[in-house]
C-alpha positions as CSV (number, residue, x, y, z in Angstrom):
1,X,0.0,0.0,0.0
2,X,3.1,2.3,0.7
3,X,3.8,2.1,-3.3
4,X,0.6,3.1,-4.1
5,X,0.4,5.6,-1.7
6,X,3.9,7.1,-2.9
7,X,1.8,7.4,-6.3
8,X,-0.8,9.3,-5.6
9,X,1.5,11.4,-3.4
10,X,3.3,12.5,-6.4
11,X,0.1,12.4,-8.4
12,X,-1.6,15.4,-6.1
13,X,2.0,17.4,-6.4
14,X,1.6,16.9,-10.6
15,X,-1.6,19.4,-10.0
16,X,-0.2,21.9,-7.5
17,X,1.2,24.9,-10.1
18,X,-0.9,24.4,-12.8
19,X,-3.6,26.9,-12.0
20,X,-0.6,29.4,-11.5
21,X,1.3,28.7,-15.0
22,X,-1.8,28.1,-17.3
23,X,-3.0,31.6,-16.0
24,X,-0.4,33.7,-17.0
25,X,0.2,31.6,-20.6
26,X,-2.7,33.2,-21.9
27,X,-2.5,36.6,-19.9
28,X,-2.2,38.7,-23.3
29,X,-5.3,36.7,-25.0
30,X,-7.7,36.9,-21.8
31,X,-7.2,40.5,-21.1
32,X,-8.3,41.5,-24.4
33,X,-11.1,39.5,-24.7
34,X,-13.2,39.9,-21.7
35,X,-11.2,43.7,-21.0
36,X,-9.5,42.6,-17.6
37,X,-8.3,45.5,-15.5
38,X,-5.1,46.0,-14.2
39,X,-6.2,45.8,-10.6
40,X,-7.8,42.1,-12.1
41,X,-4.6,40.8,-13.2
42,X,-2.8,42.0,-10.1
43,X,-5.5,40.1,-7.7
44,X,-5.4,36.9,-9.9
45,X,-1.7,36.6,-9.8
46,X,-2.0,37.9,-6.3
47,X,-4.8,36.0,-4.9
48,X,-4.1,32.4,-5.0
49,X,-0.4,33.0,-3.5
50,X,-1.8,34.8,-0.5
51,X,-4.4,32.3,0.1
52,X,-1.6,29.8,0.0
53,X,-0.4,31.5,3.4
54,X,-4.4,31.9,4.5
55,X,-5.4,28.7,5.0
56,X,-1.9,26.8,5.6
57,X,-2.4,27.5,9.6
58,X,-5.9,25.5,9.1
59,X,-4.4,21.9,7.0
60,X,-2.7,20.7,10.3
61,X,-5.9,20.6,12.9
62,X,-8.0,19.4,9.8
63,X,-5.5,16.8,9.1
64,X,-5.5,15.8,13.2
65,X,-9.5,15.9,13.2
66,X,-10.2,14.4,9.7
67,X,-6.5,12.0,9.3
68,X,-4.6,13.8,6.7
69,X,-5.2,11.4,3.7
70,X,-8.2,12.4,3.8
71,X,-7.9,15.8,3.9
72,X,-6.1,15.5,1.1
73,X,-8.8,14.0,-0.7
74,X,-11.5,17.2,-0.1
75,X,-8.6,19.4,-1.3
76,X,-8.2,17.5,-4.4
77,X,-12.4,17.5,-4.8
78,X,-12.0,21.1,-4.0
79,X,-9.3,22.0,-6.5
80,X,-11.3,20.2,-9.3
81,X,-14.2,22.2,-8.5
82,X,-12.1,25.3,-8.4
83,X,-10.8,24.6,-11.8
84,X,-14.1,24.3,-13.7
85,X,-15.5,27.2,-12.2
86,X,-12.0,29.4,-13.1
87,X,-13.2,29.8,-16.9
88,X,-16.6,29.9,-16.7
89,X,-19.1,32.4,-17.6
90,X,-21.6,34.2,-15.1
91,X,-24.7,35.6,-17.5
92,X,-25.0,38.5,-16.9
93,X,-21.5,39.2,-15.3
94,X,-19.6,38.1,-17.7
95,X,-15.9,36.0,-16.4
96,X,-14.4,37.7,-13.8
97,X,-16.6,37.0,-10.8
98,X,-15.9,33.7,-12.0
99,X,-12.5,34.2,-12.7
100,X,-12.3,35.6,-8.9
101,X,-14.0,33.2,-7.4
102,X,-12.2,30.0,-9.0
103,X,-9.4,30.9,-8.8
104,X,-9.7,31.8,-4.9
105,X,-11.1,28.0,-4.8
106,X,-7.7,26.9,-6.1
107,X,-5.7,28.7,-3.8
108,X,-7.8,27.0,-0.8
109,X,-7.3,23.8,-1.9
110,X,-3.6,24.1,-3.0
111,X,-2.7,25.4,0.8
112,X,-3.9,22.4,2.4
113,X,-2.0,19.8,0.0
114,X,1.2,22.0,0.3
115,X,1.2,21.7,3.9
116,X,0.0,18.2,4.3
117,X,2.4,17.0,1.6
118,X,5.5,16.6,3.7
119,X,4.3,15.7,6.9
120,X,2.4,12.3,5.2
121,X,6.0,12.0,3.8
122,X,7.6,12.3,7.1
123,X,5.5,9.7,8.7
124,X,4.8,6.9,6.1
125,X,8.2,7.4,4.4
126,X,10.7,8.3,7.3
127,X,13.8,6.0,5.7
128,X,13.2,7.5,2.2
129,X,13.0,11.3,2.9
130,X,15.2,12.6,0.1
131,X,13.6,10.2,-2.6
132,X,9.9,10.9,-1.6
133,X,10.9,14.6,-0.9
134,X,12.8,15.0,-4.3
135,X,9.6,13.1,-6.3
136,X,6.9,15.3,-5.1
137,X,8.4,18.8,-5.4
138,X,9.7,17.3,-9.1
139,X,6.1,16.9,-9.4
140,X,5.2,20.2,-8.4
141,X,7.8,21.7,-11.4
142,X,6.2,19.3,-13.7
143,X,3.3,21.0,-12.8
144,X,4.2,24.1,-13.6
145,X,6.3,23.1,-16.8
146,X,3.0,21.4,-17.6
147,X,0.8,24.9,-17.4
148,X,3.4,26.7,-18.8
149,X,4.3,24.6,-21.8
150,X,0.9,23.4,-23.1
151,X,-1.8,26.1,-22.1
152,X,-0.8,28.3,-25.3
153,X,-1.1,25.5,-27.7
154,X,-4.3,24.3,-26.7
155,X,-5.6,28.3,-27.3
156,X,-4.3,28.0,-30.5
157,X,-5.7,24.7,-31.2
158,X,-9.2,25.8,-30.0
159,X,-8.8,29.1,-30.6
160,X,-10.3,29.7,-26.7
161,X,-8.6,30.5,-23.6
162,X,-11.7,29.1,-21.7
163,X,-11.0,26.0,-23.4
164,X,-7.2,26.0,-22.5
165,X,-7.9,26.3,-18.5
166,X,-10.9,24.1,-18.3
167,X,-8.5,21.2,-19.7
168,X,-6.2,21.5,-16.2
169,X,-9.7,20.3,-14.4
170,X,-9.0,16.9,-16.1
171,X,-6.2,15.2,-14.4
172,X,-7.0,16.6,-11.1
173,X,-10.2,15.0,-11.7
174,X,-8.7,11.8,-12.2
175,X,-5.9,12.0,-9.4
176,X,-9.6,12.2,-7.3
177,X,-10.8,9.6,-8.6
178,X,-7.5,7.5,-8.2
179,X,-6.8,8.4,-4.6
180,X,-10.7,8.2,-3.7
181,X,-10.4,4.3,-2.3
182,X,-7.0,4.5,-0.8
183,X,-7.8,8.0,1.1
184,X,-10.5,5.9,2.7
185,X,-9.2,2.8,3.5
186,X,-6.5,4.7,5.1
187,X,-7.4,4.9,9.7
188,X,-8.8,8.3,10.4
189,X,-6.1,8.9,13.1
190,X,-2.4,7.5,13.1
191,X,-0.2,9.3,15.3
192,X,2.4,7.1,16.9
193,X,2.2,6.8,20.6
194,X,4.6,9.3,22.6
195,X,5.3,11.4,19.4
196,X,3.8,14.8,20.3
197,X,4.8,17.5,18.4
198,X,7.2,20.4,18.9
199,X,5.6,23.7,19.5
200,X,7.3,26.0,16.5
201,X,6.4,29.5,17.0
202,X,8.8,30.5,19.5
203,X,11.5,28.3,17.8
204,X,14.5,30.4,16.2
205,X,15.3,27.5,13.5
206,X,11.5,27.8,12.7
207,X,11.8,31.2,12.2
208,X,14.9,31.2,10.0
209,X,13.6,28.5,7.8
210,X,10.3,30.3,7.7
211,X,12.1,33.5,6.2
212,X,13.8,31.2,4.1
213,X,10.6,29.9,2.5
214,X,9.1,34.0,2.3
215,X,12.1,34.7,0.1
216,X,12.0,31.6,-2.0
217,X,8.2,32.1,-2.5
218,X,8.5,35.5,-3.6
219,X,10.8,34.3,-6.6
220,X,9.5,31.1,-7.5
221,X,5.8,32.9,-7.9
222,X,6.7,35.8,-9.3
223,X,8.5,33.3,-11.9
224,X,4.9,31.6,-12.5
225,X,3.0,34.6,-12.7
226,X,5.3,37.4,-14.7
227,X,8.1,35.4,-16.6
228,X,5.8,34.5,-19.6
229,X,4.7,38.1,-19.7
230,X,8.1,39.6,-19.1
231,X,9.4,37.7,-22.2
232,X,6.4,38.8,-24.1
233,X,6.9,42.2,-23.5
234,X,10.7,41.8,-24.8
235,X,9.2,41.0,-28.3
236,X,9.1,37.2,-28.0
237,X,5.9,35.3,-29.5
238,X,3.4,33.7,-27.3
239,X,4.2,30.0,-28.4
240,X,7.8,30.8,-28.1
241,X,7.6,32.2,-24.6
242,X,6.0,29.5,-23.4
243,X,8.2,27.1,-24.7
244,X,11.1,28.8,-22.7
245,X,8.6,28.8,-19.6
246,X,8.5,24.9,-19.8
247,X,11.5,24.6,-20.8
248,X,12.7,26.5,-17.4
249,X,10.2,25.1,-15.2
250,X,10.8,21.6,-16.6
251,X,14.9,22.1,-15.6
252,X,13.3,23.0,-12.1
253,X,12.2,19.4,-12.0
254,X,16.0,18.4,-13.0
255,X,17.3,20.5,-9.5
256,X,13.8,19.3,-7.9
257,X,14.7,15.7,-7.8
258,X,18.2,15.8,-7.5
259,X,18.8,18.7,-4.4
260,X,16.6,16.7,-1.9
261,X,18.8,13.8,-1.6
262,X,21.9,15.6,-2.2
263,X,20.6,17.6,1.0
264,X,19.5,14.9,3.2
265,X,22.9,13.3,2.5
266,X,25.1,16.8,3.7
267,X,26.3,17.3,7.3
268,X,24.7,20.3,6.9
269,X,22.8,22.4,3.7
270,X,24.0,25.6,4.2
271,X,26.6,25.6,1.1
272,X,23.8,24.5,-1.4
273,X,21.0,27.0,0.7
274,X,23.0,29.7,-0.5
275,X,24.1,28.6,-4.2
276,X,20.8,28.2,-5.5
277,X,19.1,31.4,-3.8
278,X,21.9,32.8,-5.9
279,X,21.4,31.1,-9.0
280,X,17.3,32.2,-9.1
281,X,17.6,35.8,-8.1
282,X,20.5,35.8,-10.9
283,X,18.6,34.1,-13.3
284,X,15.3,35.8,-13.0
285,X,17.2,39.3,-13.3
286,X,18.9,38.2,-16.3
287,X,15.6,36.8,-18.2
288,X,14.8,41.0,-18.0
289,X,18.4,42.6,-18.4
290,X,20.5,40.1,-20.2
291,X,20.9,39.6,-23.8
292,X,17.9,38.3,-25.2
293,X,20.2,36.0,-27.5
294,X,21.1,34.5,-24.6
295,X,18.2,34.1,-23.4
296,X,17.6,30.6,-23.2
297,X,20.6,30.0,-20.8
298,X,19.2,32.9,-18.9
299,X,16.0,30.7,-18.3
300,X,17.8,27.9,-17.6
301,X,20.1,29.2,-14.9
302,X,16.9,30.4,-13.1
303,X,15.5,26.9,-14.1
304,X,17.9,24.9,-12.0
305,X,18.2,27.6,-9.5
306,X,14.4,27.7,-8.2
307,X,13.6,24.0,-8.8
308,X,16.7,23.2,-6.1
309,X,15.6,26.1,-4.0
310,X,12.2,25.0,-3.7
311,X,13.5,21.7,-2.7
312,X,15.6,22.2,-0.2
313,X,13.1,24.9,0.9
314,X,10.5,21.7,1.4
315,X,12.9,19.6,2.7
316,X,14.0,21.8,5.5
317,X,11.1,20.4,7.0
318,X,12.0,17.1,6.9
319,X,15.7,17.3,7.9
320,X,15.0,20.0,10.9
321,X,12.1,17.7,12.4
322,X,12.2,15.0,14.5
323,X,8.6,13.4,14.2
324,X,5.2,13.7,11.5
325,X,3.2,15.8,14.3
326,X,6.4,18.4,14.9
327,X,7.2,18.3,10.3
328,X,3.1,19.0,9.9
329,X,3.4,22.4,12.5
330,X,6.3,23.6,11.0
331,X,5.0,23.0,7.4
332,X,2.0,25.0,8.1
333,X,4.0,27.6,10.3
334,X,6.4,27.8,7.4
335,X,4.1,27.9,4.1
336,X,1.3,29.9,6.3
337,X,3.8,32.9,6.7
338,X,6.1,31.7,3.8
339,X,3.2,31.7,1.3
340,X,1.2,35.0,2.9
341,X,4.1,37.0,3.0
342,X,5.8,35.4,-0.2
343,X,2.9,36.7,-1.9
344,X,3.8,40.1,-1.8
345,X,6.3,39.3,-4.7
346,X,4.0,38.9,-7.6
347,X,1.9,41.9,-6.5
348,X,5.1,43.9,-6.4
349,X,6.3,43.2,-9.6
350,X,2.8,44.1,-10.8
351,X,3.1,47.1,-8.9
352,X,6.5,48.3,-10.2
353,X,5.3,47.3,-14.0
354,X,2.6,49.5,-13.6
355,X,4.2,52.1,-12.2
356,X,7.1,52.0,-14.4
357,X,6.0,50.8,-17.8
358,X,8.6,48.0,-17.7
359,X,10.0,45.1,-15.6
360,X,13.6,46.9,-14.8
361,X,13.1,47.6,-11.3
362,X,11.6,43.9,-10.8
363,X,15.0,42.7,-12.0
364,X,16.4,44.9,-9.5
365,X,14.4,43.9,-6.7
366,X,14.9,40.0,-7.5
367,X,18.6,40.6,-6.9
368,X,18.0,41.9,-3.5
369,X,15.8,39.2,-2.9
370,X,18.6,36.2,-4.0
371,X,20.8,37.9,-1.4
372,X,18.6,38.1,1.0
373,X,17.3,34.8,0.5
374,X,20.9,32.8,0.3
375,X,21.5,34.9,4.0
376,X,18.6,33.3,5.8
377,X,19.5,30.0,3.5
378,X,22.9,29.7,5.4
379,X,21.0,30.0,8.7
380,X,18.1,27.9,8.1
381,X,21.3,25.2,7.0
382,X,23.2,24.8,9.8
383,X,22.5,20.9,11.0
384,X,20.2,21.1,13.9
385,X,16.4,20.6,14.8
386,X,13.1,22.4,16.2
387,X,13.0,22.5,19.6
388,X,16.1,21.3,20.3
């Protein structure tokens, strides 16, 4: 049953990004067909990040009330739901209450399987922590590759952009339908005697790998939300920018699957912490200043770079942990504030390309936020664990 659990486990993280990288593929083509403000397009890239953060705090006392298969399961259901309703039409009111409304559906549901994610990996896989650890966040960049790559050519195909993000409602659909039995089959409540866990909010090693995870977050959604638009707006065709987008994400699940295991084998992971914030604040400021000629190593660079940060972001919560109960608190503490706060980065950049008529002083920003992010990436590294 572990196998098969392992599956589906990596089957939810294949739907976790799509709703963020599907959006922004067909940005251009939405706004000018239903007239989307600006304020729209900076709540919809906004939104779903911040809700990320909202209901993080909430997956760990659903998952002790409910038993945390389970709640995965209604946040699967939930997502699906979310997804159908993202494209539709209201009469009368046209998309974007719809659009508003879906998409805030998505958010919800994506929080609680972020946050549930490693602590079911914590305490059903405890001896395979960097191979379960690397296959779901690879997953997750496969989701977003998947978004980012194949959005624009089902609009082109269809010649609809409804059409394009209803199709992202189908494999959640099945993953439901998949992890329906064993979700169920599965004891409501499986905490092992005598492991209580670890209050985290007055933890310092929670705190610094909660900073962490704001930095990274800031990046790695900007990245879904604005990189397809920022290579757009440098003269690059729709079918081509996506193809760089998948092409970056899809060497995020390259640095995904390798930097968990290469982290759970270090003493400690403050050398690879600090080289891959690095490499993505880098990379995302050369997709907007560097040569566009080059810009397919830019992409990659930041590629490799957020797909290993992510990771090792995740896996922090593994490695500083000593039980499932004590991984689940910190993963909500962590993606609650990582996720609320983290948010902030897509609305920026929005805000700044509003304000500026061009994504310069985003580059500039994502430098500062590498450097910050690789100095709290050295702290959260250093080999010890919550609570002592």
């Amino acid at each position: 049953m572990l196998v098969l659990l392992g599956a589906c486990l990596v089957l939810v993280g294949l739907n976790l990004r799509t709703v963020f990288s599907s959006f922004s593929a067909v940005l251009p083509e939405l706004t000018a067909d239903i007239g989307l403000p600006g304020w729209a397009v900076v709540v919809l890239t906004t939104v779903p990040v911040t809700l990320l953060g909202v209901f993080a705090p909430l997956a760990p006392w659903l998952a002790r009330r409910f038993g945390a298969e389970r709640v995965l399961l209604g946040a699967m259901a939930l997502l699906t739901v979310g997804l159908v309703i993202r494209p539709s039409e209201l009469p009368g009111a046209g998309h974007l209450p719809t659009l508003l409304a879906g998409t805030a559906v998505c958010g919800a549901a994506i929080s609680v399987c972020n946050v549930l994610l490693p602590g079911v990996v914590k305490q059903d896989f405890p001896h395979r922590l960097g191979l379960m650890g690397g296959l779901y966040t690879t997953a997750i960049c496969a989701s977003a590759a998947l978004g980012a790559g194949f959005t624009y050519p089902v609009y082109a195909l269809t010649g609809q952009w409804t059409a394009a993000l209803w199709v992202w409602a189908v494999p959640a659909g099945v993953v439901l339908l998949l992890f329906l039995p064993l979700a169920l089959r599965i004891p409501r409540h499986r905490v092992v005697p005598g492991k209580v866990g670890t209050a985290v909010w007055r933890s310092p090693v929670a705190w610094q790998i909660t900073a962490f995870m704001v930095l990274q977050a800031m990046m790695s959604f900007s990245v879904f939300a604005w990189l397809a638009p920022i290579l757009r707006e440098r003269g690059i065709s729709g079918g081509t920018a996506g193809l760089i987008v998948s092409t970056s994400i899809a060497l995020q699940m390259l640095g995904s699957l390798f930097a968990p295991a290469l982290a759970a084998r270090c003493r400690d992971q403050r050398a690879i912490n600090v080289v891959v914030a690095l490499m993505t604040g880098s990379g995302f400021a050369l997709c907007i200043f560097g040569p566009l000629g080059l810009i397919w190593a830019w992409a990659a660079l930041l590629g490799l770079g957020q797909g290993s940060l992510t990771a090792v972001a995740l896996t922090m919560i593994t490695l500083r942990t000593r039980n499932g109960p004590t991984a689940a608190r910190l993963s909500g503490m962590m993606q609650g504030v990582g996720y609320g706060v983290g948010s902030t980065g897509t609305l920026m950049v929005g805000q700044l390309h509003q304000g500026t008529g061009s994504f310069a002083a985003a580059g500039v920003l994502f430098l500062v936020v590498g450097a910050l992010a690789a100095v709290f990436g050295y702290r959260a590294g250093i080999s010890r664990y919550v609570g002592g």
